[in-house]
C-alpha positions, 0 to 999 in steps of 0.5 A, spaced: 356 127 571 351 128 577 346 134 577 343 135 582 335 133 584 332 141 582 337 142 575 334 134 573 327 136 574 327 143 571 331 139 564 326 135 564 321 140 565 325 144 559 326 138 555 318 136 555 315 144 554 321 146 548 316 144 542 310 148 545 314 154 549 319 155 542 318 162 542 323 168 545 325 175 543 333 171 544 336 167 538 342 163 543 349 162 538 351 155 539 358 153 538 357 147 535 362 141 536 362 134 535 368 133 540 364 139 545 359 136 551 352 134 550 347 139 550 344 137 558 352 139 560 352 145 555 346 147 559 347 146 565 354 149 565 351 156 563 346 155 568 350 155 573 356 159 571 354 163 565 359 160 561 357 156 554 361 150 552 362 149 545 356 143 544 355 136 540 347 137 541 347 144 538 340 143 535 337 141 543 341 146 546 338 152 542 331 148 544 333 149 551 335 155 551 329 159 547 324 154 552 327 158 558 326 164 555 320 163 552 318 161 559 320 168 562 317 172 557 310 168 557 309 169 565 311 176 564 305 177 558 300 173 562 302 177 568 301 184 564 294 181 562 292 178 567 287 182 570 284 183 562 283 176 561 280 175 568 282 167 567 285 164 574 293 162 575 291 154 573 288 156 566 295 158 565 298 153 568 295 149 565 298 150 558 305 146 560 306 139 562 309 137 569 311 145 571 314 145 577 312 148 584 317 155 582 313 156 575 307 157 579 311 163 584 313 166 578 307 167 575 304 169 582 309 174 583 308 177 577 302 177 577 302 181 584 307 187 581 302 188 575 296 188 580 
């Protein structure tokens, strides 16, 4: 299967920040199967159609999965207390590894709602 150039960076971006962002009020239920499809595949496949196939890679999955939620729910922290802590975006942005470019407007906009 070929994903596109913005699925493969935003895997890989989830891939490498699923041991640190491991954190989520979200307990995903995986359908485990050994003849299911690999977890990139699961993954992608509820991404972009909200459908979530049974998985042979249960364990990544779920790491995938709780790492975007995790994301989302520690931007919007950092947004509500942002203007308290009085620390700059990069301080932020620094706590992952190789975010890209939309991770960084995320923040900013939430932060923008919460000024």
């Amino acid at each position: 299967m070929k994903y596109s150039p913005q699925f493969e960076r935003d895997y890989q971006f989830y891939l490498k920040n699923a041991e640190k962002f491991n954190f989520a009020p979200y307990q995903p239920i995986v359908e485990v199967s050994d003849t299911g499809k690999d977890a990139k595949h699961c993954f992608w496949r509820l991404d972009s159609t909200g459908k979530l196939l049974p998985c042979s890679e249960p364990e990544l999955l779920r790491s995938l999965l709780i790492c975007k939620k995790s994301l989302g729910f520690h931007l919007k922290m950092w947004a509500e207390g942002f203007e308290e802590m009085g620390e700059e975006v990069d301080y932020y942005m620094s706590e992952f590894i190789s975010p890209p470019k939309w991770v960084r407007v995320a923040l900013e906009k939430a932060i923008s709602k919460h000024s």
